[in-house]
N, C-alpha and C positions, 0 to 999 in steps of 0.2 A: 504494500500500500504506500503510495507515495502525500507524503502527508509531513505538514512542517509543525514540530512541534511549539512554537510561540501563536502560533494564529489558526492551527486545527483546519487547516485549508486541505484542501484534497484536490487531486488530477481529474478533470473531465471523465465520465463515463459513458462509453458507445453502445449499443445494442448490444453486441456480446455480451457485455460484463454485466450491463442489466439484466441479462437474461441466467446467467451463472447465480447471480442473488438473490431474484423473487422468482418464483412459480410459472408466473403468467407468460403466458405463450398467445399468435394469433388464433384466434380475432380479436382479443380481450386485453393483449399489450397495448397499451395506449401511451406508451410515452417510446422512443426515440433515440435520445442522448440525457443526459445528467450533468448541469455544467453547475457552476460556483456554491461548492461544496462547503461548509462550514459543520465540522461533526460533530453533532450532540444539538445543532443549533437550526441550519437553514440547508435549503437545496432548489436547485430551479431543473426543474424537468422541463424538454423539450420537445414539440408534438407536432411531426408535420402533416398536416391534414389533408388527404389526397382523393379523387372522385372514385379511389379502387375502394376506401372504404363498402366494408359489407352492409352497414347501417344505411347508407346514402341507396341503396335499392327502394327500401318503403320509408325513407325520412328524408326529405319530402322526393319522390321523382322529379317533380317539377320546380322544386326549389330547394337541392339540398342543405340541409341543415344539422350540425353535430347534435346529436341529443345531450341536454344538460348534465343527466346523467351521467355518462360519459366524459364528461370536463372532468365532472367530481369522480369518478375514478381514476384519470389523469393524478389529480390530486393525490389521491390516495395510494400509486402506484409511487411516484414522486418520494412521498413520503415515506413509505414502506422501506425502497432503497435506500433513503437517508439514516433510517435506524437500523438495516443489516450492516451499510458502513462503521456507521459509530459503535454498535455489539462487534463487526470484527467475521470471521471466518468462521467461527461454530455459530451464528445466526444464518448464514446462508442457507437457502432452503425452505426456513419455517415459514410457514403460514400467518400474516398479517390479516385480522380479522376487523372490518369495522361494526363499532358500538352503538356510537351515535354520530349525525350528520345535524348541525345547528346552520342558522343562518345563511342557508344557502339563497343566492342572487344570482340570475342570471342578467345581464346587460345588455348584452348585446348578442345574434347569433354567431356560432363560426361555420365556416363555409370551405368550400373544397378551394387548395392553393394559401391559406391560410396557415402559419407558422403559430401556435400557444407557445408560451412559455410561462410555462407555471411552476412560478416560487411558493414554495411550505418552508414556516417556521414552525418549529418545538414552542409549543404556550408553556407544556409541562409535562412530567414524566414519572409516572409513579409506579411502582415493579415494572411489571410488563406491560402496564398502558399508556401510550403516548394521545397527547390532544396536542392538533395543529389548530393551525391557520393559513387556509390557501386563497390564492389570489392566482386565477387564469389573466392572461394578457395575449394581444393583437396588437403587434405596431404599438405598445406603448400603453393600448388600449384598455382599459379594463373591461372584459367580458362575464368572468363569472368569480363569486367567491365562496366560499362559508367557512366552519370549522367544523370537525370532526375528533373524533378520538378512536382510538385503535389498539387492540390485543395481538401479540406477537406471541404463537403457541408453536410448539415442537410436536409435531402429532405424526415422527418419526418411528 
């Protein structure tokens, strides 16, 4: 892990390596790349929105549109990665369960050609349940947000 110990910064992560941490596989990976890493604290997931999406068949034909949904799983995949970095090499694998989903906003849609990049922060962290806070962005844009909380289980 390439990681500086005065500022807990970590090296980008691509599709591979995301996919070596969390579970999720297509059609249900929803995030991309993993950039500006902060462990124990922040993460920005990367989502490139493309018209091969399998969702964009019945959401909408005629006007495709990401389902909300979906953002917030963004989020929560994001998130997921952030805390098998910061747990380290024996959390790889387990299963990140969502608790509760608060405050969910959506803003604006997103649409096929469209880049998310969705930052989660850690609000807080008690045994094995973590609560964020996510915030999707377009160009700067804010499209969607809420918070959520999450159980990290070994069902190994």
């Amino acid at each position: 892990m390439d990681v500086t110990a005065e500022n807990k910064k970590m090296a980008d992560l691509d599709i591979t390596r995301i996919m070596q941490m969390i579970p999720h596989r297509y059609p249900i990976l929803m995030i991309d790349r993993v950039v500006d890493i902060t462990l124990g604290e922040s993460a920005t997931g990367v989502k490139n929105v493309t018209i091969n999406e399998p969702y964009f068949q019945g959401h909408f034909p005629s006007r495709p549109v990401m389902p909300g949904v979906l953002i917030i799983e963004a989020m929560a995949q994001t998130s997921a990665v952030l805390v098998v970095a910061t747990l380290g090499a024996e959390a790889e694998g387990k299963l990140v369960y969502f608790m509760t989903v608060d405050e969910a906003r959506f803003r604006r849609p997103v649409t096929p050609g469209d880049t998310i990049h969705i930052h989660v922060s850690k609000q807080r962290q008690r045994a094995n349940v973590w609560k964020f806070k996510g915030e999707a962005k377009v160009n700067g844009v804010l499209v969607a947000e809420a918070t959520y909380s999450a159980m990290i289980l070994d069902e190994k």
